[in-house]
N, CA, C and O of each residue as an XYZ file, in Angstrom:
568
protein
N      69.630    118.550    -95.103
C      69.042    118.908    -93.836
C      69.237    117.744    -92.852
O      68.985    116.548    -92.996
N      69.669    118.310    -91.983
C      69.876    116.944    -90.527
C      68.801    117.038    -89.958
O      68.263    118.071    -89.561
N      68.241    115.436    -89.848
C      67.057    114.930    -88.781
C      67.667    114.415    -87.960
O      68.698    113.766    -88.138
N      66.676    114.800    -86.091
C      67.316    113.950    -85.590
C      66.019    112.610    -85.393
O      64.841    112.479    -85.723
N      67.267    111.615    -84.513
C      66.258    110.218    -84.688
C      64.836    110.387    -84.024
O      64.430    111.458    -83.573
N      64.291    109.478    -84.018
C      63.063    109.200    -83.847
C      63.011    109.013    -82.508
O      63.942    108.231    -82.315
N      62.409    109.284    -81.257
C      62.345    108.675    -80.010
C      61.118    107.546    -80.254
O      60.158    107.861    -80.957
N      61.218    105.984    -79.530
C      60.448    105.213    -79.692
C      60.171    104.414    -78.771
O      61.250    104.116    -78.258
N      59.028    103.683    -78.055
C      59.053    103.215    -77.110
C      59.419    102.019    -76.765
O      58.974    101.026    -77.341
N      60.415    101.943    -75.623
C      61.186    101.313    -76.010
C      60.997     99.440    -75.966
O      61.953     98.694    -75.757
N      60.199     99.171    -76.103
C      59.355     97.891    -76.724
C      59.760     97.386    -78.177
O      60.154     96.301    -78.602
N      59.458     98.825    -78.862
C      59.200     98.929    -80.265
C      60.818     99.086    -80.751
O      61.242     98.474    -81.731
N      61.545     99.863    -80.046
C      63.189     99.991    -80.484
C      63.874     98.180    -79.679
O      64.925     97.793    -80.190
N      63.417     97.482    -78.823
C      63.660     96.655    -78.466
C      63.233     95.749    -79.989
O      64.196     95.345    -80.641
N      62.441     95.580    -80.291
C      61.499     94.892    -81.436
C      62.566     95.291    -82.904
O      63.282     94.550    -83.577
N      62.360     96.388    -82.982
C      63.355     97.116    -84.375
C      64.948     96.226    -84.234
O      65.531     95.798    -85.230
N      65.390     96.093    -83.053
C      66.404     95.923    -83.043
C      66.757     94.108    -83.158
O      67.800     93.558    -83.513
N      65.721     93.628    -82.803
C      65.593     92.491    -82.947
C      65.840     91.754    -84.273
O      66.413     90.707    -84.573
N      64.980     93.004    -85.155
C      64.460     92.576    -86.497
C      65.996     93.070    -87.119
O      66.268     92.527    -88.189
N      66.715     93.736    -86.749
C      68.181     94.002    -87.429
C      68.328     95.288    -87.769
O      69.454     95.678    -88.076
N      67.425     96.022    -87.778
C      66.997     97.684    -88.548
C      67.823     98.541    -87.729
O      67.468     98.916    -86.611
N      69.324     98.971    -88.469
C      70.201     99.724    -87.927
C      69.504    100.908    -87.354
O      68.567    101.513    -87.875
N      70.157    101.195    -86.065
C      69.532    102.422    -85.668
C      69.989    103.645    -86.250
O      69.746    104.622    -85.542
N      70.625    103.908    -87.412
C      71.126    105.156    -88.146
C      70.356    105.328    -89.393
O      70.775    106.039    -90.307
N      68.882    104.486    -89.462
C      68.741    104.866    -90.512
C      69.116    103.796    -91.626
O      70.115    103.085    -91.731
N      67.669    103.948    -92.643
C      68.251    103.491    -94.326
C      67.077    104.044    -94.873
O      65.848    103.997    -94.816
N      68.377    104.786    -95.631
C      67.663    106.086    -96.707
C      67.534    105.414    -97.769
O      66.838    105.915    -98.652
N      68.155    104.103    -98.004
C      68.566    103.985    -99.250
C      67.289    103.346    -99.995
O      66.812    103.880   -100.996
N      66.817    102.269    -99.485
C      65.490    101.183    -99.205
C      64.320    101.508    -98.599
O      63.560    100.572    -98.348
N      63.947    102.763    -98.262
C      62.992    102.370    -97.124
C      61.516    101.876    -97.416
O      60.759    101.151    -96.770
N      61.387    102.532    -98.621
C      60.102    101.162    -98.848
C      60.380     99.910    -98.782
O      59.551     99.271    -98.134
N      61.096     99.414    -99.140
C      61.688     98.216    -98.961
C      61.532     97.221    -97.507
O      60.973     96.188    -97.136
N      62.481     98.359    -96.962
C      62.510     97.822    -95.291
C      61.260     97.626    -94.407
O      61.028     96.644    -93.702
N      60.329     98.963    -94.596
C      59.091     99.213    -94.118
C      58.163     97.528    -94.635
O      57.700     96.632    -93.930
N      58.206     97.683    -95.978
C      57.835     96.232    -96.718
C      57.877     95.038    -95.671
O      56.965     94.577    -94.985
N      59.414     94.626    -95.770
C      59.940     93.701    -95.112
C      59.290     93.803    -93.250
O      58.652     92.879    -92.744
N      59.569     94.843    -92.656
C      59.068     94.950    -91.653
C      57.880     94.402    -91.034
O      57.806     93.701    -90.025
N      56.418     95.082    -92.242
C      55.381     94.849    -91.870
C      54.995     93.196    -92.231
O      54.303     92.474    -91.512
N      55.691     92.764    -93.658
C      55.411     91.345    -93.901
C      55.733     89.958    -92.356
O      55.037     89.022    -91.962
N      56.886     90.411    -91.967
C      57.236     89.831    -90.913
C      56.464     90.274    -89.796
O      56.304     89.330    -89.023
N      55.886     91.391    -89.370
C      55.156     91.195    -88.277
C      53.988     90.670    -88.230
O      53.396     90.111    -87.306
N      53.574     90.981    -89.729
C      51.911     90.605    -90.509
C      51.684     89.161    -89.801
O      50.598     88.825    -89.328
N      52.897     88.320    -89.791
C      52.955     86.803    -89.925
C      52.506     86.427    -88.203
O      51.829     85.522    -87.714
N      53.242     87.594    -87.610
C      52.982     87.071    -86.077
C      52.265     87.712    -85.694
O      52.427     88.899    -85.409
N      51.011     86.886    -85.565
C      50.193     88.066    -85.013
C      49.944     88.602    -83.827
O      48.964     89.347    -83.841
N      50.714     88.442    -82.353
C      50.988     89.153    -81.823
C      51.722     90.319    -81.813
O      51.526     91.103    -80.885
N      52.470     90.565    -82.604
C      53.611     91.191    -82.450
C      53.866     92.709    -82.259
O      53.235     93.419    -83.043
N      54.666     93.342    -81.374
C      54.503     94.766    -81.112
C      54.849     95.144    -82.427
O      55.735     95.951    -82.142
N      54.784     95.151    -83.959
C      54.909     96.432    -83.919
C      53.602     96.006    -85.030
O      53.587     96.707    -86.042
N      52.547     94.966    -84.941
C      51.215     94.592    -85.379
C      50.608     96.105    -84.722
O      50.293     97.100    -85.375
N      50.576     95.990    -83.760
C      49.741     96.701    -82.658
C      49.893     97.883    -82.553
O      49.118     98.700    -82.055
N      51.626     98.162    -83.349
C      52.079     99.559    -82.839
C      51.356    100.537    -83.967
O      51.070    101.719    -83.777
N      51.075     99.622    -85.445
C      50.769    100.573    -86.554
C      49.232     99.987    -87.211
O      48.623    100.709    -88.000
N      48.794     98.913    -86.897
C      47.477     98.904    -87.313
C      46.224     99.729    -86.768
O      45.754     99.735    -85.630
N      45.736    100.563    -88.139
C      44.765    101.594    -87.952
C      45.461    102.905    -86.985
O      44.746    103.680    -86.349
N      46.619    102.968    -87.004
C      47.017    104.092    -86.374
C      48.210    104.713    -87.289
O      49.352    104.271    -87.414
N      47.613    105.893    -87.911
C      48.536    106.389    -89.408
C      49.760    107.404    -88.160
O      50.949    107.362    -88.475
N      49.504    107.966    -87.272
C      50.294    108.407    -86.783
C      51.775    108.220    -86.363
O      52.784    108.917    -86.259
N      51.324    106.655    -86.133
C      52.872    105.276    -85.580
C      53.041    105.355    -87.244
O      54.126    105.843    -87.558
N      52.333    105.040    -88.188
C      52.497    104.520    -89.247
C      53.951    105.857    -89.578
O      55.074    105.428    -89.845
N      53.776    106.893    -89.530
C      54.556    108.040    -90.029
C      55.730    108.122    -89.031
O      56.938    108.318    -89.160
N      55.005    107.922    -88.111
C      56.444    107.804    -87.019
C      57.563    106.327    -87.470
O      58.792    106.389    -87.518
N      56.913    105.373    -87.689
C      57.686    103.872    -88.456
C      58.456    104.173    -89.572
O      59.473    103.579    -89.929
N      57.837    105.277    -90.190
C      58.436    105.621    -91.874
C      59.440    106.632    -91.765
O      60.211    106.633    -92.725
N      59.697    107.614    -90.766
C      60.820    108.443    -90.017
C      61.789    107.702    -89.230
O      63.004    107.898    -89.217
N      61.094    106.775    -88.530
C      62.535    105.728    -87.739
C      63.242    105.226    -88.977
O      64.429    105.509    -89.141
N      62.762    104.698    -89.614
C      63.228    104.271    -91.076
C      64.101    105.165    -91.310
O      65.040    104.840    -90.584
N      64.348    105.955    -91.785
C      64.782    106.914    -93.007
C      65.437    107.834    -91.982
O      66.561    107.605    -92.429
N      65.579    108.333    -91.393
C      65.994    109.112    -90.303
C      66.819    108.428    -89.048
O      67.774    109.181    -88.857
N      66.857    107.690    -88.413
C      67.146    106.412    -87.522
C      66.139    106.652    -86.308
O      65.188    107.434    -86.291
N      66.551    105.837    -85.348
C      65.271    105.932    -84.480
C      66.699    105.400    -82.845
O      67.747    104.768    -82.981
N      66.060    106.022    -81.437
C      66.566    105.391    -80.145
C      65.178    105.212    -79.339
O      64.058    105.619    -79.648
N      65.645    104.396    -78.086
C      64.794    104.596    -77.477
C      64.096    105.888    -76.662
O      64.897    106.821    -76.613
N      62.872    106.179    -76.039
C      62.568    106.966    -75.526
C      63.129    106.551    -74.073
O      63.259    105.446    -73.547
N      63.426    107.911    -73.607
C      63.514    107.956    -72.223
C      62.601    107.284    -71.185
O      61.584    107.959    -71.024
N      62.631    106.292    -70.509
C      62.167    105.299    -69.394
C      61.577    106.244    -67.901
O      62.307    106.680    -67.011
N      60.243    106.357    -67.974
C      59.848    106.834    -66.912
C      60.648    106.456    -65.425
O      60.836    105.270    -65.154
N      61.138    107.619    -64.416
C      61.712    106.835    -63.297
C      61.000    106.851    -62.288
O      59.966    107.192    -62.862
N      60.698    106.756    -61.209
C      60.240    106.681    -60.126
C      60.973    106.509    -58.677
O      61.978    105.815    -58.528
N      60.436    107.117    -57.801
C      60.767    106.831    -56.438
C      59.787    105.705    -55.987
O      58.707    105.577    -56.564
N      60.035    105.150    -55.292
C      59.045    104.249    -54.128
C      58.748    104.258    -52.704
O      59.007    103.313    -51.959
N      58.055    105.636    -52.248
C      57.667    106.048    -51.383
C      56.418    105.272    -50.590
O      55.214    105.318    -50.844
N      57.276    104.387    -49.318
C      55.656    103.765    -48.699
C      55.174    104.366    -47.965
O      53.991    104.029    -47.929
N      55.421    105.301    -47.129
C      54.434    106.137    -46.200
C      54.396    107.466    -47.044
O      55.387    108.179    -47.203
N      53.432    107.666    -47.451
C      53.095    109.505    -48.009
C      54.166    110.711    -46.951
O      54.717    110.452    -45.881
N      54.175    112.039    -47.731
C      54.758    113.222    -46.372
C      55.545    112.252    -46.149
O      55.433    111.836    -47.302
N      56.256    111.509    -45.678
C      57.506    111.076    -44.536
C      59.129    110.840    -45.983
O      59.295    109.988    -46.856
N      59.968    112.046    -45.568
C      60.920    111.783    -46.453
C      61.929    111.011    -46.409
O      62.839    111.041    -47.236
N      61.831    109.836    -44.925
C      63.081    108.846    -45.034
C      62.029    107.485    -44.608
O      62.040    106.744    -43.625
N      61.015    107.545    -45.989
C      60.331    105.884    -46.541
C      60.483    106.020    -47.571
O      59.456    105.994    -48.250
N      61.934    106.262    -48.369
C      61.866    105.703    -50.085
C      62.476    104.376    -49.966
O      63.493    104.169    -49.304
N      61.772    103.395    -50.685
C      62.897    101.917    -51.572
C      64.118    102.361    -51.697
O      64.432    103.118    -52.615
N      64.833    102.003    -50.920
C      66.610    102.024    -51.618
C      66.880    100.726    -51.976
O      66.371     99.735    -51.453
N      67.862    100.734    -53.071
C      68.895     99.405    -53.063
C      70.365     99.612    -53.360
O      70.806    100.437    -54.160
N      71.187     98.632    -52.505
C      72.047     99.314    -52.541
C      73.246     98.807    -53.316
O      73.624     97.678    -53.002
N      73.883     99.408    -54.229
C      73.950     99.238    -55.743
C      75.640     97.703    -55.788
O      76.120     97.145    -56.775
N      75.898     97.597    -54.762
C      76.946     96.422    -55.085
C      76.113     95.184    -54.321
O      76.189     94.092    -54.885
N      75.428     95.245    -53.248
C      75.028     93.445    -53.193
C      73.408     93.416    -52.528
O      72.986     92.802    -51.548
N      72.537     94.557    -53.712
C      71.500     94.511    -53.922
C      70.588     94.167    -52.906
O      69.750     93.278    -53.063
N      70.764     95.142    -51.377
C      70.053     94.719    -50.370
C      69.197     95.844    -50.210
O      69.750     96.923    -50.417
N      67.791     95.885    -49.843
C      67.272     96.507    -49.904
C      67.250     97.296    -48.719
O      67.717     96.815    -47.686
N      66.638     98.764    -48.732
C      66.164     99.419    -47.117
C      65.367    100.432    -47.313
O      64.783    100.907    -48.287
N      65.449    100.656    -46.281
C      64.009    102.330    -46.400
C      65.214    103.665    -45.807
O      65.968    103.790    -44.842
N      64.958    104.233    -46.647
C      65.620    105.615    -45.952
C      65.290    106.973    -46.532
O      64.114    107.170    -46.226
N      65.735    107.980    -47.201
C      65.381    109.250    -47.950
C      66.048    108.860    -49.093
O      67.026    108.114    -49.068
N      65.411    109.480    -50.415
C      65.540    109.522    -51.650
C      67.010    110.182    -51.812
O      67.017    110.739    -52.909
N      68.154    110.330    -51.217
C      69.395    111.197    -51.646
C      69.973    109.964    -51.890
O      69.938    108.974    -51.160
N      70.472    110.084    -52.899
C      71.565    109.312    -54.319
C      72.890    109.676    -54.013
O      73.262    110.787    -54.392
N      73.846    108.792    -53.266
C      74.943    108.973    -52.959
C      75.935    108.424    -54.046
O      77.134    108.677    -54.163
N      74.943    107.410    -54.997
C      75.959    106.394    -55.657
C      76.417    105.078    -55.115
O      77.172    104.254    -55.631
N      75.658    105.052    -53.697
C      76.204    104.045    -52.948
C      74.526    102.728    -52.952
O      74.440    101.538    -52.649
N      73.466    103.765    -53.459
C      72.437    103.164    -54.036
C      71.921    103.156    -54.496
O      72.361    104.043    -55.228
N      70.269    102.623    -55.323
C      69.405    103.546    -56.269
C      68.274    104.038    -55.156
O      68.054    103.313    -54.186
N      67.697    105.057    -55.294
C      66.829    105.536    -54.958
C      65.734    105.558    -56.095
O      64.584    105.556    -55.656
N      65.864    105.578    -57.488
C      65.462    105.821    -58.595
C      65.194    104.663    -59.624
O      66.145    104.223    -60.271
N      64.005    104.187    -59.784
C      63.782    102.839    -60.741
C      62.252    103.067    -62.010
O      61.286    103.830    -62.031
N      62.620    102.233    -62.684
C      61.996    101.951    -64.191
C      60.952    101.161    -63.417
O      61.181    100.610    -62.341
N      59.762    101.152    -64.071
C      58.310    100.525    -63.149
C      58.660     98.421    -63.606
O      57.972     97.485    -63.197
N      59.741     98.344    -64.399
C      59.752     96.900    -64.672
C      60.546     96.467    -63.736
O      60.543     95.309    -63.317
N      61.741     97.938    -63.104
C      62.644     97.544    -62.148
C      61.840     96.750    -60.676
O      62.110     95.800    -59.941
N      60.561     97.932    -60.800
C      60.002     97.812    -59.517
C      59.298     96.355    -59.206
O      59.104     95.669    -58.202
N      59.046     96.270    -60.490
C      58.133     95.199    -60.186
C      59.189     93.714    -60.356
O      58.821     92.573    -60.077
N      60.294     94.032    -60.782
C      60.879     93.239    -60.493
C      61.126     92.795    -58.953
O      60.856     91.778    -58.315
N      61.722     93.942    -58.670
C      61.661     93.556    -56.703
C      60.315     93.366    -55.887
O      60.355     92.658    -54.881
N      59.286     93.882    -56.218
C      58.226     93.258    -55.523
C      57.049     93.808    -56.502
O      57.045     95.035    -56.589
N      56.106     93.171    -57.213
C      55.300     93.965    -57.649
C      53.847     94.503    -56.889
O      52.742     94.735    -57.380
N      54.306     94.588    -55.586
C      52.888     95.254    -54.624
C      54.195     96.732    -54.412
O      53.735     97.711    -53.824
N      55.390     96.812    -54.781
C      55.825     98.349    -54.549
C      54.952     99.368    -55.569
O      54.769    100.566    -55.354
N      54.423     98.554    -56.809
C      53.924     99.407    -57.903
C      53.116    100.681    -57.293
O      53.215    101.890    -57.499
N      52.119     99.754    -56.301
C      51.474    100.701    -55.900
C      51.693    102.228    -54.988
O      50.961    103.137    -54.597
N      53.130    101.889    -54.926
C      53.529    103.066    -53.999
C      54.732    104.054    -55.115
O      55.659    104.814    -54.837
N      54.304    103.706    -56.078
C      55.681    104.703    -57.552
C      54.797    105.967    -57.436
O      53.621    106.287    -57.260
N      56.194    106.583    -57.662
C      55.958    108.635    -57.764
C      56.617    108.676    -58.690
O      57.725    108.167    -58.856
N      55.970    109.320    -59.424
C      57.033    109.896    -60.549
C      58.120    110.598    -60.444
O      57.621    111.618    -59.969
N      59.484    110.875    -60.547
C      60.631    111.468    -59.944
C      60.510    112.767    -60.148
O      60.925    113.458    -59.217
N      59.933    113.512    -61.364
C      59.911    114.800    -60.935
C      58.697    115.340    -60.450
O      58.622    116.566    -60.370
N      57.328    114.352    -59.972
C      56.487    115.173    -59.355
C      57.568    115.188    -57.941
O      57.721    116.391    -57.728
N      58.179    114.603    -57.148
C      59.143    114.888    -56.043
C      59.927    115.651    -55.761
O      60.068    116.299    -54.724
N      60.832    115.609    -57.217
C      61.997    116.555    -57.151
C      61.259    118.084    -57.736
O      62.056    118.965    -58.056
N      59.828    118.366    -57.862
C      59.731    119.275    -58.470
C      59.323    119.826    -57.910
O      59.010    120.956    -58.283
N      59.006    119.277    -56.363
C      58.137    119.958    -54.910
C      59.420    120.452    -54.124
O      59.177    120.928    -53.015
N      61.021    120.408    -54.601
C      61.968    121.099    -53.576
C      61.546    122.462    -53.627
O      62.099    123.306    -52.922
């Protein structure tokens, strides 16, 4: 029977990948790996994937399927950055070869992004946070 992979957030597939844990899966070991996994995070005790499975059997089953099944990341929430509400030419643009910013309407020519990840945002300013829409509450009002 074919499984498909695991979607995971992508912290935790950032983390997995760190630790070396092919993303296709190992059927062969997986107590093993799981073992190895938790001993090494046990040690740090910050560590995402401490947080991702202590007292939570749900991650725990989801950890034991990335395992054995393989695992990718989950899809990255996108957003527009709309600063005036109603007005459709105040989205964040940037424009995609020498990263200058402007305000105009959300249409994606390719010539910029209109469309960013909330780490993108806050990369460019983190007071835009406060102005993120989720892309399809927008695109879902055409």
């Amino acid at each position: 029977m074919e499984h498909e992979k695991v979607k995971l957030p992508k912290r935790l597939y950032d983390a997995l990948q760190d630790y070396g844990l092919p993303e296709n899966g190992n059927e062969s070991w997986p107590v093993g790996t799981i073992s190895g996994l938790y001993d090494q995070w046990r040690e740090e005790e910050s560590s995402v994937l401490g947080t991702f499975i202590d007292g939570n059997a749900d991650n725990q089953w989801l950890l034991i399927d990335a395992v054995r099944y393989g695992y990718e990341p989950e899809p990255e929430q996108l957003y527009y950055v709309l600063l005036v509400k109603d007005n459709p030419n105040t989205y964040l643009n940037v424009v995609t070869y020498d990263g200058e910013i402007m305000i105009a309407d959300n249409l994606n020519d390719g010539s910029w992004n209109t469309q960013f990840t909330m780490d993108e945002i806050e990369a460019i300013d983190p007071r835009y946070k406060a102005f993120a829409v989720p892309v399809e509450e927008v695109d879902g009002n055409d």
